[in-house]
C-alpha positions in Angstrom: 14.3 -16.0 4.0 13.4 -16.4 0.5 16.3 -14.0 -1.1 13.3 -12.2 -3.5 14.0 -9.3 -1.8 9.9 -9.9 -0.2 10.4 -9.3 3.2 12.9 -9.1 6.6 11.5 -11.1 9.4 13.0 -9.7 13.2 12.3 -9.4 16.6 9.1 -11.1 16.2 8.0 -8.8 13.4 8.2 -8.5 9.5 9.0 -5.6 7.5 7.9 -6.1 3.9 10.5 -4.8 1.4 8.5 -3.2 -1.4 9.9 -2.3 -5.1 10.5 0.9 -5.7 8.9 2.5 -9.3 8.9 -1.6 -10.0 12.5 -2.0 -9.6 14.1 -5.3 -7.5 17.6 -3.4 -8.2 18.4 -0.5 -10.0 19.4 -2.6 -12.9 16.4 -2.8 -13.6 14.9 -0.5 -16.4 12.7 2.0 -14.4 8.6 0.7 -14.6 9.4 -2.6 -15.8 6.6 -5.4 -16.7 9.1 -7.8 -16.2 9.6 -7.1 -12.7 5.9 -6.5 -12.0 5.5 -9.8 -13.3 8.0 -11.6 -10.8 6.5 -9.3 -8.4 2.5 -10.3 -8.8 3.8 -14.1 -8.8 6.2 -13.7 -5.9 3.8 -12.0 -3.9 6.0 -8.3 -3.9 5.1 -5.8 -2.3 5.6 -2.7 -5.4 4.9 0.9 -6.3 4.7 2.2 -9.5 3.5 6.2 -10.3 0.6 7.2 -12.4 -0.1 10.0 -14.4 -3.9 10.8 -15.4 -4.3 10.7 -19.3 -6.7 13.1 -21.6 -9.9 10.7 -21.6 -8.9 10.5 -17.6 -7.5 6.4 -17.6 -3.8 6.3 -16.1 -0.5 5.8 -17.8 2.2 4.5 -15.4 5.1 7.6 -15.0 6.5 10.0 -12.6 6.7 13.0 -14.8 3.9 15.5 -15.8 5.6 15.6 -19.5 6.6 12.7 -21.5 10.0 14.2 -22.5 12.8 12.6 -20.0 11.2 9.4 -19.4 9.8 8.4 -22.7 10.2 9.4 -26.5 7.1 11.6 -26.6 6.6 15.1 -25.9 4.3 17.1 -24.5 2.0 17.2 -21.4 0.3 13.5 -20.5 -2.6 15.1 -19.0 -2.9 16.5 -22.8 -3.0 13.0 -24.1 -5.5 10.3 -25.4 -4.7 6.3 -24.8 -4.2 6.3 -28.3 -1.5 8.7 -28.6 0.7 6.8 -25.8 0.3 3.4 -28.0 3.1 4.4 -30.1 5.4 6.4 -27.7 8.1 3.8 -25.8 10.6 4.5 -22.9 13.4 5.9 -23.5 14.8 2.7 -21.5 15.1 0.0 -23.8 12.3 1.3 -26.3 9.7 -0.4 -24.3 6.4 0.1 -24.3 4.4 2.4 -21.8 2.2 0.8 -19.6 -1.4 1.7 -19.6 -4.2 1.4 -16.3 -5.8 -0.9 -18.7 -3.1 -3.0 -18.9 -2.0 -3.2 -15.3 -5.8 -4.2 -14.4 -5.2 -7.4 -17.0 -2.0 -8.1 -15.3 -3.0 -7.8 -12.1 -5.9 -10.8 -11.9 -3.8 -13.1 -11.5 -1.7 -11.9 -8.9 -0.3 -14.0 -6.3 -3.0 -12.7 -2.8 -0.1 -11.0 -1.3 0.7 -8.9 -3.8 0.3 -5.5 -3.6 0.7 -2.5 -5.5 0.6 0.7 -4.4 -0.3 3.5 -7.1 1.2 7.3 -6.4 -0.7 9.4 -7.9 1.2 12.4 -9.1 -1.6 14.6 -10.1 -3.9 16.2 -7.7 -8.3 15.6 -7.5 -9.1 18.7 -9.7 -6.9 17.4 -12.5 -8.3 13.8 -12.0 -11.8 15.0 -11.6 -14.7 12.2 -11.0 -14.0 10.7 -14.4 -10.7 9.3 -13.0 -11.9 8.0 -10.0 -14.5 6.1 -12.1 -12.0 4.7 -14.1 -10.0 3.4 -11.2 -13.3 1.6 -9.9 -14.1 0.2 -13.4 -10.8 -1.6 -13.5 -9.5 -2.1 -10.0 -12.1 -3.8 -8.7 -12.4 -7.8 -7.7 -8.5 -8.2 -8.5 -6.5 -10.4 -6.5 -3.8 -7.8 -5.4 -4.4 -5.6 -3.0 -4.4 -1.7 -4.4 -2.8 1.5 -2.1 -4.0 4.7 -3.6 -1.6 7.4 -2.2 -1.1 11.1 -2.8 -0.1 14.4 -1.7 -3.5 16.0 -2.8 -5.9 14.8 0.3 -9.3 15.7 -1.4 -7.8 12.7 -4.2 -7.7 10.2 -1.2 -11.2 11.0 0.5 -12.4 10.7 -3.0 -11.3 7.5 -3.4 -12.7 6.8 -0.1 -15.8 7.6 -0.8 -16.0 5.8 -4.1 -14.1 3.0 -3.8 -13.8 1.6 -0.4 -12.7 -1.4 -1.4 -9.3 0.2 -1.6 -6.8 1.0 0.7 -5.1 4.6 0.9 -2.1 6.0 2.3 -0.9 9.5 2.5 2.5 10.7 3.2 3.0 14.0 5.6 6.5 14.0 5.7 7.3 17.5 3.8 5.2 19.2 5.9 6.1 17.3 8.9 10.0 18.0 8.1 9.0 22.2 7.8 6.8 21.7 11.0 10.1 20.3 12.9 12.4 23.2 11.9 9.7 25.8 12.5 7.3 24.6 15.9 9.7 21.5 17.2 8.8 18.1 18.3 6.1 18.3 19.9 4.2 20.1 17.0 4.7 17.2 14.6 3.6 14.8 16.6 0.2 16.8 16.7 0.2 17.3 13.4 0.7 13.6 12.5 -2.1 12.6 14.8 -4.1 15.4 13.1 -3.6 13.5 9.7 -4.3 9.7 11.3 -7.9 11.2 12.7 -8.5 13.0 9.4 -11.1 12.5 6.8 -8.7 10.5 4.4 -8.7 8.0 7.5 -5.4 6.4 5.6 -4.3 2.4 6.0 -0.9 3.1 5.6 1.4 6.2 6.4 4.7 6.7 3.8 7.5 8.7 6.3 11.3 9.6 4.9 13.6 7.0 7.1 15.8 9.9 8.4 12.6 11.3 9.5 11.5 8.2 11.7 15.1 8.3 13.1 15.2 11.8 14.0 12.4 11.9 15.4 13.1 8.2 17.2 16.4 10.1 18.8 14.3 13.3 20.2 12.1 10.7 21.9 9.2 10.2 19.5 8.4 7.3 18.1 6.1 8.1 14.9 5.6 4.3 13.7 4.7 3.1 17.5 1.7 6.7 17.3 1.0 5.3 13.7 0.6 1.7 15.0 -1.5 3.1 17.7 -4.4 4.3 15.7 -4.4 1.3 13.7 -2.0 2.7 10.7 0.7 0.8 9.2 3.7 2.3 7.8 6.2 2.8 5.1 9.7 3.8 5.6 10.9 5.3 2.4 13.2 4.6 0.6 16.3 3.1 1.6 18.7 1.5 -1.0 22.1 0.9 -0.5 24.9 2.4 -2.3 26.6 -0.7 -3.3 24.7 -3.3 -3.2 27.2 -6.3 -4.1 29.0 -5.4 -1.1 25.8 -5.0 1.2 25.7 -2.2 4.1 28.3 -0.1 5.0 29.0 0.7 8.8 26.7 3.8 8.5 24.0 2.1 6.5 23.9 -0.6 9.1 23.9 1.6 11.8 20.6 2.9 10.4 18.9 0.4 9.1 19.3 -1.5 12.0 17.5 1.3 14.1 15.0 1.3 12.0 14.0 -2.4 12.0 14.2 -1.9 16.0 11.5 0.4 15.7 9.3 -2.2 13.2 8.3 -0.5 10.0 5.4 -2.4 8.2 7.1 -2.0 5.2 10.5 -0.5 3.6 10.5 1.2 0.3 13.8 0.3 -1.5 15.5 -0.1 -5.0 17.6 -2.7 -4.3 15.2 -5.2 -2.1 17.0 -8.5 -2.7 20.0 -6.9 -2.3 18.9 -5.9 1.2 17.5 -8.9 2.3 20.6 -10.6 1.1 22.7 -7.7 3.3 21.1 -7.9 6.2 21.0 -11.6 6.3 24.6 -11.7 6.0 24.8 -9.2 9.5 22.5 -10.7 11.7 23.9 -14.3 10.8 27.9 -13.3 11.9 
């Protein structure tokens, strides 16, 4: 094992350990370039949010306003590319990063890098304009790209017009309601509902506590996903102190989730992880 923080390799299997909002630790400012950098020549496995811009490119931040993250104000969706040039993160006073710039970045990614893009605002705020711009820059890069969202007309929209990239959705919200409310046996309908529906997704992001939960009641969701030809992403697990690696409970859980072979795990602290569980499964 490499130490990055790239991947766990067990049982046979490997379970990618992808960046969280860019992040190898959470030392790291949040959306960093420098990260993304290590990460496209390393090969990382990342995901970063974007939020759709007035002229409909992409600016890379979780929140619908630019107040808490940055030292603009106002709603993004409000705002032209010009208007973000000048506004920095509150971390550091760095610069935001723009669509334009991750498509520059990204062509010369390492081939197994790949970056997965969460889009935080829904197809009728998007609108055709945005998916256009996401094929005018995303296209013939190196990288692999995940789009991934809660709004599903987004992701068969993206499957339509850009096929070239890979989706993912994540259910687990209203998988987690449809457990308290109908049971077991409900969700796992459900889920198969969502692997057979129109967004026909690559990759399937599920809450850890969700997997195991559901593992202990006798369903194994990543073995259905795996089934139908779905990969999947456990999210996100980061330790709480990562010098001294996992505690008895965090090992007791992350262990059970290796056993059940995620594709990938979404974590803040991925070398720290990798370092962690190295250190276990060597005593």
């Amino acid at each position: 094992m490499s130490e990055l923080g790239l991947e766990i390799h067990h049982g046979g299997h490997c379970t990618r350990l992808k960046w969280h909002r860019l992040r190898r630790s959470m030392r790291d400012p949040l959306f960093s370039r420098e990260a993304m950098r290590a990460g496209f020549k390393e090969g990382a496995s990342m995901e970063l949010d974007l939020r759709v811009r007035a002229d409909r490119g992409f600016v890379v931040l979780h929140d619908a306003v630019l107040e808490g993250e940055t030292t603009g104000r106002g709603p993004i969706a409000d705002k032209m590319m010009e208007e973000l040039l000048s506004v920095r993160m509150q971390e550091g006073g760095r610069p935001l990063i723009l669509s334009e710039d991750l498509s520059a970045m990204m062509q010369m990614a390492h081939p197994r890098a790949s970056l997965q893009f969460d889009m935080k605002d829904d197809y009728a705020t998007i609108g055709e304009q945005g998916v256009t711009h996401l094929a005018a820059h995303f296209s013939n890069i190196a990288a692999s790209v995940v789009v991934s969202g809660a709004c599903l007309d987004l992701i068969v929209a993206v499957k339509e017009r850009l096929p070239h990239l890979k989706r993912g959705i994540d259910p687990t919200d209203k998988l987690v309601d449809i457990y308290e409310r109908e049971g077991l046996a409900a969700v796992e309908r459900e889920l198969l509902i969502d692997l057979r529906g129109p967004t026909e997704p690559d990759i399937v992001y599920l809450h850890w506590p969700l997997i195991l939960r559901a593992d202990s009641d006798g369903f194994d969701m990543i073995g259905l996903c795996r089934a139908e030809g779905r990969r999947v992403d456990a999210w996100t697990f980061t330790l709480k102190n990562p010098d001294a690696g996992f505690d008895d409970q965090e090992w007791m859980n992350f262990s059970a989730l290796m056993a059940l072979k995620p594709d990938e795990v979404t974590t803040d602290e991925a070398p720290a992880t990798e370092r962690a569980w190295k250190r276990r499964v060597t005593v």
